[in-house]
N, CA, C and O atoms as CSV, one atom per row, in Angstrom:
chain,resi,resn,atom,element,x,y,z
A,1,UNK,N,N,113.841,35.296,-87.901
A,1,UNK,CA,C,112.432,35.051,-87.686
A,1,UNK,C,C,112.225,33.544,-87.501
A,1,UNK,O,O,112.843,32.672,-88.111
A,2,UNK,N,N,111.172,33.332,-86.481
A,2,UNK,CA,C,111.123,31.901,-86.354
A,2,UNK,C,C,109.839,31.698,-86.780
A,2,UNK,O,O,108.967,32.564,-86.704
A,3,UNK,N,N,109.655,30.460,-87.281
A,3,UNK,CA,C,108.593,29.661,-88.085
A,3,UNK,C,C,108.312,28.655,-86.659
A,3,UNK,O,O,109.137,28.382,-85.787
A,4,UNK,N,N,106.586,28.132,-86.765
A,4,UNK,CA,C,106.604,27.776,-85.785
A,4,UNK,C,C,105.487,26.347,-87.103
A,4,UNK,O,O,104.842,26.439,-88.148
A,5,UNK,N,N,105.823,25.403,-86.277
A,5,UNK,CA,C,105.427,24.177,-86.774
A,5,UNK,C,C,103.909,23.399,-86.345
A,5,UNK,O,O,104.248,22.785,-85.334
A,6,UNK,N,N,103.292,23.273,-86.436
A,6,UNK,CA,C,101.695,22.872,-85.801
A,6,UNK,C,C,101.890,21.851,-86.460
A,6,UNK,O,O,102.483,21.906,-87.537
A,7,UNK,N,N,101.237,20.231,-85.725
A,7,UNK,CA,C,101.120,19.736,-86.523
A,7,UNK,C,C,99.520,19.155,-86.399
A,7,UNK,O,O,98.949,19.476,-85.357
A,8,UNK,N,N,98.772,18.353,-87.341
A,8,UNK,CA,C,97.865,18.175,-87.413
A,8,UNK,C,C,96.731,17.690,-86.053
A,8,UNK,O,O,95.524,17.845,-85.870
A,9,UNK,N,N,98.022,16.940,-85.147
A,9,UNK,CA,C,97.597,15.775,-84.274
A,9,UNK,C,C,97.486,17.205,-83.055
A,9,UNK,O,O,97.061,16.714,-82.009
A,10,UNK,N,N,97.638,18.198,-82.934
A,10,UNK,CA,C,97.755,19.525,-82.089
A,10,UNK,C,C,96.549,20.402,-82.418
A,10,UNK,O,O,95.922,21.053,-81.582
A,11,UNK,N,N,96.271,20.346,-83.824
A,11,UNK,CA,C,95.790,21.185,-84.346
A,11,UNK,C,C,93.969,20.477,-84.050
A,11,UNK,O,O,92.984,21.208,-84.152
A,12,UNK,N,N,93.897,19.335,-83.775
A,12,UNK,CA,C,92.515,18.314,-83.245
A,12,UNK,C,C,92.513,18.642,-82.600
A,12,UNK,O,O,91.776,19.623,-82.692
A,13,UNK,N,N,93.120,18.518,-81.168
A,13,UNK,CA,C,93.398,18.481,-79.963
A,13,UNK,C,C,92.485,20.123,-79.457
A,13,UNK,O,O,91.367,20.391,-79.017
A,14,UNK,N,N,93.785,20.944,-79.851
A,14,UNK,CA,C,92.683,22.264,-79.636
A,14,UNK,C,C,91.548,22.068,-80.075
A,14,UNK,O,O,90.697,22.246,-79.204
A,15,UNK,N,N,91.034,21.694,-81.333
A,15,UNK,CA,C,89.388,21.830,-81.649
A,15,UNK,C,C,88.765,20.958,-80.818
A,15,UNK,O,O,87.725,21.473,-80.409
A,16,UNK,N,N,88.932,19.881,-80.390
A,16,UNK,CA,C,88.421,19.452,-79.271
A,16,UNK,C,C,88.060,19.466,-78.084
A,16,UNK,O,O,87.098,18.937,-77.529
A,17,UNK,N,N,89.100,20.273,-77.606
A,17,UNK,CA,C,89.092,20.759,-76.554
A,17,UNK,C,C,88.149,22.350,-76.273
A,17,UNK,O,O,87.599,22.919,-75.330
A,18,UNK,N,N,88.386,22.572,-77.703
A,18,UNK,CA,C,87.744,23.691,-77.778
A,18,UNK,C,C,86.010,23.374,-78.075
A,18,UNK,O,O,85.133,24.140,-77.675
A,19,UNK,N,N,85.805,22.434,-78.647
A,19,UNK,CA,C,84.401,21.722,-78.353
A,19,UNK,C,C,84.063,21.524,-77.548
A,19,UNK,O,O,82.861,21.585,-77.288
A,20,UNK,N,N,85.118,21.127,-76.602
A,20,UNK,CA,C,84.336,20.619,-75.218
A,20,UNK,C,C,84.158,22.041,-74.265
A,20,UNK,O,O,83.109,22.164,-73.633
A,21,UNK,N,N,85.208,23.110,-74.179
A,21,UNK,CA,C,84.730,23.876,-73.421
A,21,UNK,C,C,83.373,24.335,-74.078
A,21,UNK,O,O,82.394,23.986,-73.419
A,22,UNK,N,N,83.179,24.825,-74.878
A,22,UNK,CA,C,81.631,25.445,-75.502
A,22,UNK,C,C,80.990,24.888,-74.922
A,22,UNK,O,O,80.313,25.281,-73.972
A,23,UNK,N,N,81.081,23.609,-75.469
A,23,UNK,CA,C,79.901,22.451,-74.940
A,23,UNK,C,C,79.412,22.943,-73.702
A,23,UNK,O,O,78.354,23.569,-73.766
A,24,UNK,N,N,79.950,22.800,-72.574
A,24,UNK,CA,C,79.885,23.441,-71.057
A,24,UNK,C,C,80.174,24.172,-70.742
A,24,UNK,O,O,80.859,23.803,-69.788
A,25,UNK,N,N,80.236,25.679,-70.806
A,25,UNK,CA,C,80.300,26.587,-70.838
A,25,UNK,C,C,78.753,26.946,-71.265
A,25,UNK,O,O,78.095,27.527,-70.402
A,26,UNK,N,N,77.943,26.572,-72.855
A,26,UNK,CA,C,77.165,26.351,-73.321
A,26,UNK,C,C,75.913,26.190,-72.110
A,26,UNK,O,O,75.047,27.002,-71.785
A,27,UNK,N,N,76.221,24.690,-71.553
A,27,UNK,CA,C,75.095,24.160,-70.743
A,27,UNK,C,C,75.516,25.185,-69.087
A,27,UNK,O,O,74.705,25.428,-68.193
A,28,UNK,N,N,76.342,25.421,-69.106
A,28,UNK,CA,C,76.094,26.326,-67.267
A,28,UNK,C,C,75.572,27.336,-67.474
A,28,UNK,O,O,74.863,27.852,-66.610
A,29,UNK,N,N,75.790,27.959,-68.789
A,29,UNK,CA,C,75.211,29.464,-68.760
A,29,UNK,C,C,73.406,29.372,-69.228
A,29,UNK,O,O,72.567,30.272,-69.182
A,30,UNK,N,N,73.285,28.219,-69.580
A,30,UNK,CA,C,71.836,27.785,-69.549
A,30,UNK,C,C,71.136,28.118,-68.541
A,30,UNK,O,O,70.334,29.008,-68.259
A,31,UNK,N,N,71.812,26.809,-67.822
A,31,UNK,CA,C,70.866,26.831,-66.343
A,31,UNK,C,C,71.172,27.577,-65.229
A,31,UNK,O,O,70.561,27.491,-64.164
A,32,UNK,N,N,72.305,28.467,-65.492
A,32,UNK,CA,C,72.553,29.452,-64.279
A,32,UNK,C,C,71.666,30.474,-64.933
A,32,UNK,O,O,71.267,31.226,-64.044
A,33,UNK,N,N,71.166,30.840,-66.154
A,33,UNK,CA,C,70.016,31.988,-66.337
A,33,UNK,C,C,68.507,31.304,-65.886
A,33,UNK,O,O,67.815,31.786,-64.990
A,34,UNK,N,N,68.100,29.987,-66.747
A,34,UNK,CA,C,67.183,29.546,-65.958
A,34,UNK,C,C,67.012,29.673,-64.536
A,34,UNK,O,O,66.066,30.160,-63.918
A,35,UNK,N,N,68.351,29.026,-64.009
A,35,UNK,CA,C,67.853,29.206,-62.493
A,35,UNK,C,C,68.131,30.672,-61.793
A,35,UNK,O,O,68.593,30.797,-60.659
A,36,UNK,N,N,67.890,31.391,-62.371
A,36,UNK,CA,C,68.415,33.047,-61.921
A,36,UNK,C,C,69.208,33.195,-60.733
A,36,UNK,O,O,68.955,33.643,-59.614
A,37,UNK,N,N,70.478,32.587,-61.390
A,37,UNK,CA,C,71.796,32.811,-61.092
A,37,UNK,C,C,73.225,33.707,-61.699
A,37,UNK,O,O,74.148,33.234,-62.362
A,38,UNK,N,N,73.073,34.969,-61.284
A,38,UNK,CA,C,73.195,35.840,-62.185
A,38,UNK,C,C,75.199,36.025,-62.305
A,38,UNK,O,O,76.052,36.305,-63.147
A,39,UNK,N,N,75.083,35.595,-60.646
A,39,UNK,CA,C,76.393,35.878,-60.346
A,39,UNK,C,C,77.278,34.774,-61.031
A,39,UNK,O,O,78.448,34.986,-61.351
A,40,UNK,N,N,76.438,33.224,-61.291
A,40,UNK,CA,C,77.276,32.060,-61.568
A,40,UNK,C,C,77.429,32.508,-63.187
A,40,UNK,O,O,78.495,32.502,-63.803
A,41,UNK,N,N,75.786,32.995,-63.872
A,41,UNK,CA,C,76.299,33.097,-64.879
A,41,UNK,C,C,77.428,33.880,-65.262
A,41,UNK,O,O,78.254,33.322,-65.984
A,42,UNK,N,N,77.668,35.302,-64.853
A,42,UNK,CA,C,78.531,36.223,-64.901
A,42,UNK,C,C,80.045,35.258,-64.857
A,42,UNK,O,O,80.783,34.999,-65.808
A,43,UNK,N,N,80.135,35.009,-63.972
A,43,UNK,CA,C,81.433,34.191,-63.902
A,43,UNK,C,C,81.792,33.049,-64.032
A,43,UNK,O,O,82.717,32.533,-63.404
A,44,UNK,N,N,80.851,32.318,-65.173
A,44,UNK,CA,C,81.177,31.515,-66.037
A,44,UNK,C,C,81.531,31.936,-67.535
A,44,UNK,O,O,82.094,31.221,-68.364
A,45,UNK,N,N,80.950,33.643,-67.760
A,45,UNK,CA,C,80.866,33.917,-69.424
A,45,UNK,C,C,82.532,34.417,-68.698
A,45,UNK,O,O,83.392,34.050,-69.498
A,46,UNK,N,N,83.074,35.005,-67.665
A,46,UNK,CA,C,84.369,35.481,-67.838
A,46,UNK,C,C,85.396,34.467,-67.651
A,46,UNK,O,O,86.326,34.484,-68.457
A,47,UNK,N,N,85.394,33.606,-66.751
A,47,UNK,CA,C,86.544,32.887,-66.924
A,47,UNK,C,C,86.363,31.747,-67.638
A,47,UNK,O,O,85.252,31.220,-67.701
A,48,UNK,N,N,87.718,31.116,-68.411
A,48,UNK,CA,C,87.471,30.307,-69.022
A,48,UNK,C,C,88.476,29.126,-68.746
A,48,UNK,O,O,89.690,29.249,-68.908
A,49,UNK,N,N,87.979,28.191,-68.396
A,49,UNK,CA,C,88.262,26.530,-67.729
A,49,UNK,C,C,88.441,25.620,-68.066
A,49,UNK,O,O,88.940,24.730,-67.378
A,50,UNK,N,N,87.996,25.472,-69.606
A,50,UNK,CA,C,88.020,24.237,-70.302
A,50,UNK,C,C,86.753,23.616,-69.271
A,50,UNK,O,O,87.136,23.463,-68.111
A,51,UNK,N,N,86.123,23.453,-69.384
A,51,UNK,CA,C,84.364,23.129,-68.958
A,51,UNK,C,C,85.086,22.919,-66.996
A,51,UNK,O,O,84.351,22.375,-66.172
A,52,UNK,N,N,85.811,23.178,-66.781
A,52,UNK,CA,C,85.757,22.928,-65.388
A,52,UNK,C,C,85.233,23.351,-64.141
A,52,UNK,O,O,85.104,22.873,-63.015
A,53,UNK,N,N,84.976,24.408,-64.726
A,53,UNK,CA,C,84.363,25.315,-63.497
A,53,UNK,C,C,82.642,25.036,-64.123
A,53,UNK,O,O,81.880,24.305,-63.491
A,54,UNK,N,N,82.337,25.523,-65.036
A,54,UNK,CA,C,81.567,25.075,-65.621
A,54,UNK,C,C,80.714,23.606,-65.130
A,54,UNK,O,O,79.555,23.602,-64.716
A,55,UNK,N,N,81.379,22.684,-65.251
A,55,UNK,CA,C,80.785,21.435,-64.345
A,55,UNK,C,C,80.796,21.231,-63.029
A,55,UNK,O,O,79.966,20.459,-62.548
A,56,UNK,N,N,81.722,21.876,-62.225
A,56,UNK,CA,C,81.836,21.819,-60.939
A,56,UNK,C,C,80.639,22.786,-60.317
A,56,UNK,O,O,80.393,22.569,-59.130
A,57,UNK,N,N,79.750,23.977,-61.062
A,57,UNK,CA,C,78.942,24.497,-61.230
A,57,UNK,C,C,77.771,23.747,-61.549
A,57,UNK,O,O,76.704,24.072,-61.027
A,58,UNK,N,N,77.843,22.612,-62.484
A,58,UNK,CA,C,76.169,22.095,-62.463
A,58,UNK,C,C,76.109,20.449,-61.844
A,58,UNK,O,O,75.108,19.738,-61.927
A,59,UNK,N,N,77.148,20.121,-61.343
A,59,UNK,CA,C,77.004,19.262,-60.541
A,59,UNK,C,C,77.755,19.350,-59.346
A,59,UNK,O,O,77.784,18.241,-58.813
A,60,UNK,N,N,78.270,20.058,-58.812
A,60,UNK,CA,C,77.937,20.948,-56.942
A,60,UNK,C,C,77.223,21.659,-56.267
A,60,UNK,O,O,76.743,21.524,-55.142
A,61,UNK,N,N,77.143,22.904,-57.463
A,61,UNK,CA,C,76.172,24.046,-57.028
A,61,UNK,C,C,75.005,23.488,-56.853
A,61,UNK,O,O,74.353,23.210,-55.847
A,62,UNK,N,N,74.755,23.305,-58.482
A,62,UNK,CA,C,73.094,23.263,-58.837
A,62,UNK,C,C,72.759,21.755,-58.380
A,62,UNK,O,O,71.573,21.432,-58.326
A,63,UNK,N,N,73.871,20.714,-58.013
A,63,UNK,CA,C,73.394,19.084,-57.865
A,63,UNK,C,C,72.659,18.760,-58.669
A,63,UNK,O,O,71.732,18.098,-58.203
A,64,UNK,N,N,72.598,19.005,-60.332
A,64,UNK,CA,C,71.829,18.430,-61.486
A,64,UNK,C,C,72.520,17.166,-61.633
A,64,UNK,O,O,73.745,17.067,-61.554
A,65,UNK,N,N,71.390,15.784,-61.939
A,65,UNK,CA,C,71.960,14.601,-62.464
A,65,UNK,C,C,71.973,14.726,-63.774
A,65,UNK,O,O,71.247,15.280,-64.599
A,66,UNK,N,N,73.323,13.856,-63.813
A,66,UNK,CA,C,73.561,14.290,-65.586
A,66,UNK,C,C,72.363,13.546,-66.279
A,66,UNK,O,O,72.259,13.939,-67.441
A,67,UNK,N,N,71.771,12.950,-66.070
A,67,UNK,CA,C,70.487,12.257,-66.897
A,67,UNK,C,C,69.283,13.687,-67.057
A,67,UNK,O,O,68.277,13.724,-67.765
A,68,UNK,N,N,69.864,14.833,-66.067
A,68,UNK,CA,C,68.656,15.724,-66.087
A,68,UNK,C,C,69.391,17.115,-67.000
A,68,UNK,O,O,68.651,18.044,-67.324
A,69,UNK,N,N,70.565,17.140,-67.286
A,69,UNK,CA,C,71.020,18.145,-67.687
A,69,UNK,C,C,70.870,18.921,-69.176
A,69,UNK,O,O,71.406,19.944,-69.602
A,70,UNK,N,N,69.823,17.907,-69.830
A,70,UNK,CA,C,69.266,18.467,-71.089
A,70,UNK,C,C,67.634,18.504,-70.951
A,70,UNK,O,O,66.985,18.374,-71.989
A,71,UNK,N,N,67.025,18.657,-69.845
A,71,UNK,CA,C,65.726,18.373,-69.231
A,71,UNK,C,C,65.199,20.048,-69.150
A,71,UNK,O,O,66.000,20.895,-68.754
A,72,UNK,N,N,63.842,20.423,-69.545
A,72,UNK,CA,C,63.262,21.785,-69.352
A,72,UNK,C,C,63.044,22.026,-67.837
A,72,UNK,O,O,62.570,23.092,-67.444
């Protein structure tokens, strides 16, 4: 049986990373329901990118400035 070793500096890394996808993931599925975008939302809750698709989604698609991306 093998033991597998994590070490702390790995174990950030994922949570971070894993913060950051939420994070955006978080904000596309916002404004793809706001903007009744049903299809972007759909296929942002399934694939998962690490916020990449996700941003390439609210600043290509939608052309939101990031100064506007926490804006009603």
């Amino acid at each position: 049986m093998h033991t597998v070793n994590i070490t702390s500096a790995e174990i950030i890394i994922f949570v971070i990373l894993g913060v950051w996808s939420l994070f955006w993931k978080a904000l596309a599925l916002w404004h793809a329901a706001r903007g009744k975008q049903g299809v972007w939302f759909i296929i942002c809750v399934i694939l998962n990118s690490a916020g990449i698709l996700e941003s390439v989604y609210l600043f290509a698609i939608r052309k939101i400035k990031p100064g506007k991306l926490f804006a009603n």
